[in-house]
C-alpha positions as CSV (number, residue, x, y, z in Angstrom):
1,X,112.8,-78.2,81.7
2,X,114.3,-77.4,85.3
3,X,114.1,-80.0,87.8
4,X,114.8,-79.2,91.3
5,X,116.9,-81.8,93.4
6,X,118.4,-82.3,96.6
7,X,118.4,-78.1,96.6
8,X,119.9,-77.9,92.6
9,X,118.5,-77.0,89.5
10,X,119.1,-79.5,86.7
11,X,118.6,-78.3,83.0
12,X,116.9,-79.8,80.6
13,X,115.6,-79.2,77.2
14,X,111.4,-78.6,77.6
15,X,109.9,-81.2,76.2
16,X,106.6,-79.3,75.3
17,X,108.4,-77.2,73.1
18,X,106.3,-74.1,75.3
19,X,108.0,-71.3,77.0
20,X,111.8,-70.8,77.8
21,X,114.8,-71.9,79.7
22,X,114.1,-68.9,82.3
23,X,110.5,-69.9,83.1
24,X,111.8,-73.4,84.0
25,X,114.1,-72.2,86.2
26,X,112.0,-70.3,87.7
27,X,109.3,-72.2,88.3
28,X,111.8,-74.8,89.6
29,X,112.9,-72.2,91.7
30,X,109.6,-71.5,93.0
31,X,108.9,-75.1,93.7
32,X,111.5,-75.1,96.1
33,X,111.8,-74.8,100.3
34,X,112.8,-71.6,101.5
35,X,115.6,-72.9,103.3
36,X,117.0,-73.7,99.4
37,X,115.7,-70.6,98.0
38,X,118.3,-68.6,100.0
39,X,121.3,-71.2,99.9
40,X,120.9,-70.8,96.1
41,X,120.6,-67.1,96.2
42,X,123.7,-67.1,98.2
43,X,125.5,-69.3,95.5
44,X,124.4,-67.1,92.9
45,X,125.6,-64.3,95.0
46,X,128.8,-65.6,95.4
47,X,129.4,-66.8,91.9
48,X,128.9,-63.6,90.8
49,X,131.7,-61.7,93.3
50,X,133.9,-64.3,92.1
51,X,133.4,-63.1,88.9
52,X,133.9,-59.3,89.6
53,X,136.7,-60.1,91.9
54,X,138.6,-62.1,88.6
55,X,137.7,-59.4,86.2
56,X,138.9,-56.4,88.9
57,X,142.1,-58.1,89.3
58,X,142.5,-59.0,85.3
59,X,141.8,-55.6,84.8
60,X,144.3,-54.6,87.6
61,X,147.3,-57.5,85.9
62,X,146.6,-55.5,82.3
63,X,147.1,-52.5,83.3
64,X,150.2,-53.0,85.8
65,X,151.9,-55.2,82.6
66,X,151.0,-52.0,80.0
67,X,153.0,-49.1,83.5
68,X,155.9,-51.6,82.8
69,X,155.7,-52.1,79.2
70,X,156.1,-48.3,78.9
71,X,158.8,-47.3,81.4
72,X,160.8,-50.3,79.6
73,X,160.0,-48.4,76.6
74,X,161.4,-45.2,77.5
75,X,164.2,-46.9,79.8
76,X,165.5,-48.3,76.6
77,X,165.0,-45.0,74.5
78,X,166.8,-43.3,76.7
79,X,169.7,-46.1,77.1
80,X,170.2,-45.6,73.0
81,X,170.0,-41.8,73.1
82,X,172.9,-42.1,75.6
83,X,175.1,-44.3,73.6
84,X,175.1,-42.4,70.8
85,X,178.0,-39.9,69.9
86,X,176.9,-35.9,70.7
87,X,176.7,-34.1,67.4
88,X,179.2,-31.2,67.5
């Protein structure tokens, strides 16, 4: 069951064994003042460009490590195929 309080939603297991975890939170949301309504929206909001912003800039780590994983790769291809002898 979702109890609202002090402008947060606390989780709780329902005790009536009736409906799910959504329709407590949403009737807990419901049961709250506007002014809360919309500073949680705005939390949700922001928790979820945190999110995107983490996974764009994972995303961006991955694939700057895998541009230097492969010129070190052919840098040190290229370094053996220089040291060896020329076949005459």
């Amino acid at each position: 069951m979702a109890i609202a309080r002090g402008g947060k939603i606390n989780m709780s297991a329902n005790p009536y064994g009736k409906g799910s975890a959504a329709d407590s939170v949403r009737q807990a949301f419901a049961n709250l003042q506007f002014d809360e309504k919309v500073s949680t929206l705005i939390r949700i909001e922001l928790d979820m460009v945190g999110d995107a912003f983490d996974w764009v800039v994972s995303a961006a780590s991955k694939a700057a490590d895998e541009v230097v994983k492969v010129c070190c790769d052919r840098q040190s291809s290229t370094d053996s195929d220089a040291s060896q002898p020329a076949a005459s």
